[in-house]
N, C-alpha and C positions, 0 to 999 in steps of 0.2 A: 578441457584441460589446458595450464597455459604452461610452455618450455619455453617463448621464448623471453623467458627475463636476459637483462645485461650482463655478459660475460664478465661484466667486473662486480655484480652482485654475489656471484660464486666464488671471485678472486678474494674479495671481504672477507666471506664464508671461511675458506678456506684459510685465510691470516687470522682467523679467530680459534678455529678450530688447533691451529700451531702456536698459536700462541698456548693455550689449555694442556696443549700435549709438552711445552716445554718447561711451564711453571706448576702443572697442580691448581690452577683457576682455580679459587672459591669465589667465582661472580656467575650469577644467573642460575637458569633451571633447567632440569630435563628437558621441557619443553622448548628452551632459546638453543639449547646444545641442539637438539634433534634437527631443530630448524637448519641451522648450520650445516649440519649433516646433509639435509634434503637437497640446499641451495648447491654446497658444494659439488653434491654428484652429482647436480643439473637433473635431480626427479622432476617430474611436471608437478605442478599445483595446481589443485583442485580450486571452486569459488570461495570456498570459506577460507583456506590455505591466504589466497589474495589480499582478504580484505582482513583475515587479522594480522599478515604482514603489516600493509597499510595501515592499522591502527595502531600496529607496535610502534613502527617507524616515525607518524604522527606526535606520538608522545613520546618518544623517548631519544627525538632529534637535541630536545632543549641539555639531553646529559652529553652531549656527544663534546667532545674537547678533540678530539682527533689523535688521540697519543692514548696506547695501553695504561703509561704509568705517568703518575704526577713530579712534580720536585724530589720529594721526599722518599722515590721509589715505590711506593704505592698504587696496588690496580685500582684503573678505574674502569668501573667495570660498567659505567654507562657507555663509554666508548668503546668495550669490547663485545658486550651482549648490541650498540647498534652495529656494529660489522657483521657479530652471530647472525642478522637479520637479514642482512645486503649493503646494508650501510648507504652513504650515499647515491650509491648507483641502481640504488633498489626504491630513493624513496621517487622519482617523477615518475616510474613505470608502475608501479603500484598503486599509486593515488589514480592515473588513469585505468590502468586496470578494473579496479574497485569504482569508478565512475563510470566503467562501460557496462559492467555489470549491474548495476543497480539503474544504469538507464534499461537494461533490458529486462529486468526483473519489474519497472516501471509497466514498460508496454505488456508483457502476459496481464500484469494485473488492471491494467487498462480493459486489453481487448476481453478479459474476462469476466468485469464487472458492467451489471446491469444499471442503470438511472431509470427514477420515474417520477412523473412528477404529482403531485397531490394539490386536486381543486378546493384544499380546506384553507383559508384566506390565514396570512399571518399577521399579528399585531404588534403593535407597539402599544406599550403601557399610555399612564398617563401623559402629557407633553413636557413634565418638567422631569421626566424619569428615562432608563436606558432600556428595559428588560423587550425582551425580543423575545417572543415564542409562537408556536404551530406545531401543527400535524404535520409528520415528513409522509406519512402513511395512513391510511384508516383500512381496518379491519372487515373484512366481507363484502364489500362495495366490489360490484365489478367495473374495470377501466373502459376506457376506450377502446376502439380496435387498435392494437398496437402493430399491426400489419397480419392477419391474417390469425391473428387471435387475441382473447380478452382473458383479464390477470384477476383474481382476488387471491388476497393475503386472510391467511387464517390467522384466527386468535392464538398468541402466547409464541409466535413464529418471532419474533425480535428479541423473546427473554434473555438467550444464551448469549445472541450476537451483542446485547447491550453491555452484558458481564465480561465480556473477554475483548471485546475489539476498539481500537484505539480511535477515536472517533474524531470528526473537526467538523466544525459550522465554518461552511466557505460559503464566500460568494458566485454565483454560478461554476461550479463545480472545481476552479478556478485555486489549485493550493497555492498561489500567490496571495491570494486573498481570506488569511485564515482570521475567523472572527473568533472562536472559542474552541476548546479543545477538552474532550472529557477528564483526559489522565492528568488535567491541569487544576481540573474542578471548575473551569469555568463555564461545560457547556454540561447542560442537566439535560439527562435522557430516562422517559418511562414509556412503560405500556400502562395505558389506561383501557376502559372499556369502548374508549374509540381508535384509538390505533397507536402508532409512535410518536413521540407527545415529546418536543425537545423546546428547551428556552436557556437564554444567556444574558448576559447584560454586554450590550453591544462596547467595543472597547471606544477608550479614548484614542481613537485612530483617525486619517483621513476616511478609511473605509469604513469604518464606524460612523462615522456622523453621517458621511453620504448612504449608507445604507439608514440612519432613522429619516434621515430628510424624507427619501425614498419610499419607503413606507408609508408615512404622515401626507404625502402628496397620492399615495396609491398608484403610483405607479410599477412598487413589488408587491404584490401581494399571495406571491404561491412558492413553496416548496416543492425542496426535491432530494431523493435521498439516493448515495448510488451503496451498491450490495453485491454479495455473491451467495449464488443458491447453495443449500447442502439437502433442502427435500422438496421436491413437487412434485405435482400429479396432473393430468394431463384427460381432458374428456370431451366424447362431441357433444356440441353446442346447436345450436337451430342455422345452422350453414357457417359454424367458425367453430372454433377449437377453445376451448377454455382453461385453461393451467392456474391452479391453484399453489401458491407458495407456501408451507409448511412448516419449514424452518430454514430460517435465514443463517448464513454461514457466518459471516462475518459481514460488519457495517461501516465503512470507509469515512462518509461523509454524510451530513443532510444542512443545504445547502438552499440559499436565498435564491430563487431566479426569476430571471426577465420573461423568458417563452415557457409557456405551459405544453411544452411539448415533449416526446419521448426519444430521446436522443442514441438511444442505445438499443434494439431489441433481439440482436440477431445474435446472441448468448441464449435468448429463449428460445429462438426458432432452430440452436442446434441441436438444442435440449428436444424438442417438439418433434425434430428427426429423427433424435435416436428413439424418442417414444412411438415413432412411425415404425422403425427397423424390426422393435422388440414385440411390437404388441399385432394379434392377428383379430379382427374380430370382422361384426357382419358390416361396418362402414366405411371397409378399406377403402372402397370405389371415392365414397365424400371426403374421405380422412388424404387421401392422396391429391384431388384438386384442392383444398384448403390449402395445403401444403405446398404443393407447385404455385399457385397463386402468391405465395408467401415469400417464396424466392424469389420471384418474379420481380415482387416491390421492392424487395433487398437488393438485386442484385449490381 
C-alpha cells in the first residue's frame, strides 16, 4: 500500500472537491470524485490505485490550464478533474511510483519464468527473402540434464498458451531487441506434429539484417523460448528425475540465441521440491539424493 503521496496532491484534492461543493460541478465522474475523496483523506492506494492515477494524470496533463473557469466564466473541467487527481503534485510521484512497480512486477515474472533452448536448427528462407522460422520446442524429446533432472513437453501443451499470451520474437531473450510480435501479426505461432513452430519476416531493422547475416553465416542457429508452467508431472528416471510439461501457462517469448544452453532451471527444481514434499513413495532414499545433488549445482 502506498500513503505517502505529496501533501500537496491532497491540497489539489481537496480544492477540487470545494470547488464541486460550492458550484454544483457538472465535470467528471463518480470515479474522478471518489478519487478526490480518497487523495483528500490521505487513504493509502493500492497498485492499481497508482498506475491508474498515473495514467489519468498522463493524459489529461494536456487539458490542464491551471484555472477552474475560462474568460467567459465557464468550468473547465480538465483543470478541475486534474486537481480531482492530485494535480501537479501527484503527476512526478506517480509515474515513479507506477515504474517501481512494474519494475517489480518485472522481476517475479523474470525469477518465475523458465528458458530452454531447442537443438532444431533455424532458417532463413531463400537469400533474396526475410522470412525467419524454427522450432522454439519439440514435442516428446527428452532434454538434456538440466541439473539434476531431464524435461519433455507433451503434445497440445502450447495450444492455450499460443491463444491467450502476448508473444515477441527477441533476440537472446533480450526485450530490447524485439524482432516480431504476435498481437501485431507479425510473428506466427503453431503446434505442429513436431513441436512450437514459430516464423516472422525479420524487420527492416539494424537487428534485423544482423540477425539474417547471422543466420546465413551459421553462426545462430538455435532457439529458445521462455514460459511459465501451469501442469507437470514429475517421475524417476534411471538415477535422475524426469518432469514432463503438460500445459504451458503462458508463453513470454521465443527467441534467436547465441548459447544453446539452459539459463534458467531453478523454477523447475522448486517445482521438483515440492513434488518431493507431497509425494511418499518406495524411491524416497534416490528421489532425495537427486535432489540434494540438484541444489548443490544451483546453489
Amino acid at each position: 500500500m502506498f500513503d505517502n503521496y505529496p501533501q500537496g496532491a491532497t491540497n489539489e484534492a481537496k480544492k477540487a472537491l470545494q470547488h464541486k461543493a460550492d458550484n454544483g460541478s457538472d465535470c467528471g465522474t463518480n470515479v474522478g470524485w471518489n478519487r478526490a475523496k480518497q487523495l483528500a483523506n490521505r487513504e493509502a492506494l493500492n497498485e492499481q490505485d497508482v498506475k491508474d492515477i498515473h495514467s489519468f494524470l498522463s493524459r489529461a496533463a494536456v487539458y490542464n490550464t491551471g484555472k477552474f473557469f475560462d474568460e467567459d466564466g465557464k468550468e473547465v473541467c480538465g483543470t478541475i478533474m486534474f486537481s480531482a487527481w492530485g494535480g501537479e503534485p501527484m503527476v512526478d510521484w506517480a509515474a515513479r511510483m507506477a515504474a517501481k512497480i512494474q519494475q517489480q512486477n518485472n522481476n517475479i515474472m523474470e525469477k518465475n519464468m523458465e528458458k530452454r533452448v531447442c537443438e532444431i536448427r533455424m532458417e532463413g528462407t531463400e537469400e533474396n527473402k526475410r522470412t525467419v522460422e524454427g522450432y522454439a520446442a519439440v514435442f516428446e524429446k527428452q532434454s538434456e540434464d538440466l541439473g539434476g533432472f531431464r524435461e519433455t513437453i507433451q503434445r497440445g501443451a502450447f495450444k492455450d498458451a499460443i491463444a491467450n499470451s502476448d508473444v515477441r520474437a527477441l533476440f537472446n531473450h533480450d526485450a530490447n531487441m524485439i524482432l516480431a510480435r504476435n498481437t501485431s501479426g507479425t510473428l506466427r505461432l503453431e503446434e505442429d506434429n513436431i513441436g512450437l513452430k514459430y516464423s516472422f519476416e525479420a524487420p527492416q531493422t539494424q537487428m534485423g539484417n544482423d540477425l539474417l547475416e547471422m543466420i546465413k553465416r551459421g553462426d545462430i542457429n538455435q532457439s529458445s523460448f521462455g514460459f511459465t508452467v501451469e501442469e507437470d508431472s514429475w517421475d524417476d528416471g534411471n538415477g535422475y528425475m524426469v518432469r514432463t510439461i503438460k500445459k504451458i501457462k503462458r508463453l513470454f517469448d521465443v527467441s534467436a540465441v547465441t548459447y544453446p544452453a539452459y539459463p534458467d532451471a531453478s523454477v523447475a527444481l522448486r517445482s521438483m521440491l515440492k513434488e518431493k514434499e507431497e509425494t511418499t513413495d518406495l524411491n524416497g532414499e534416490i528421489r532425495n539424493k537427486i535432489v540434494r545433488a540438484a541444489i548443490m549445482k544451483h546453489a
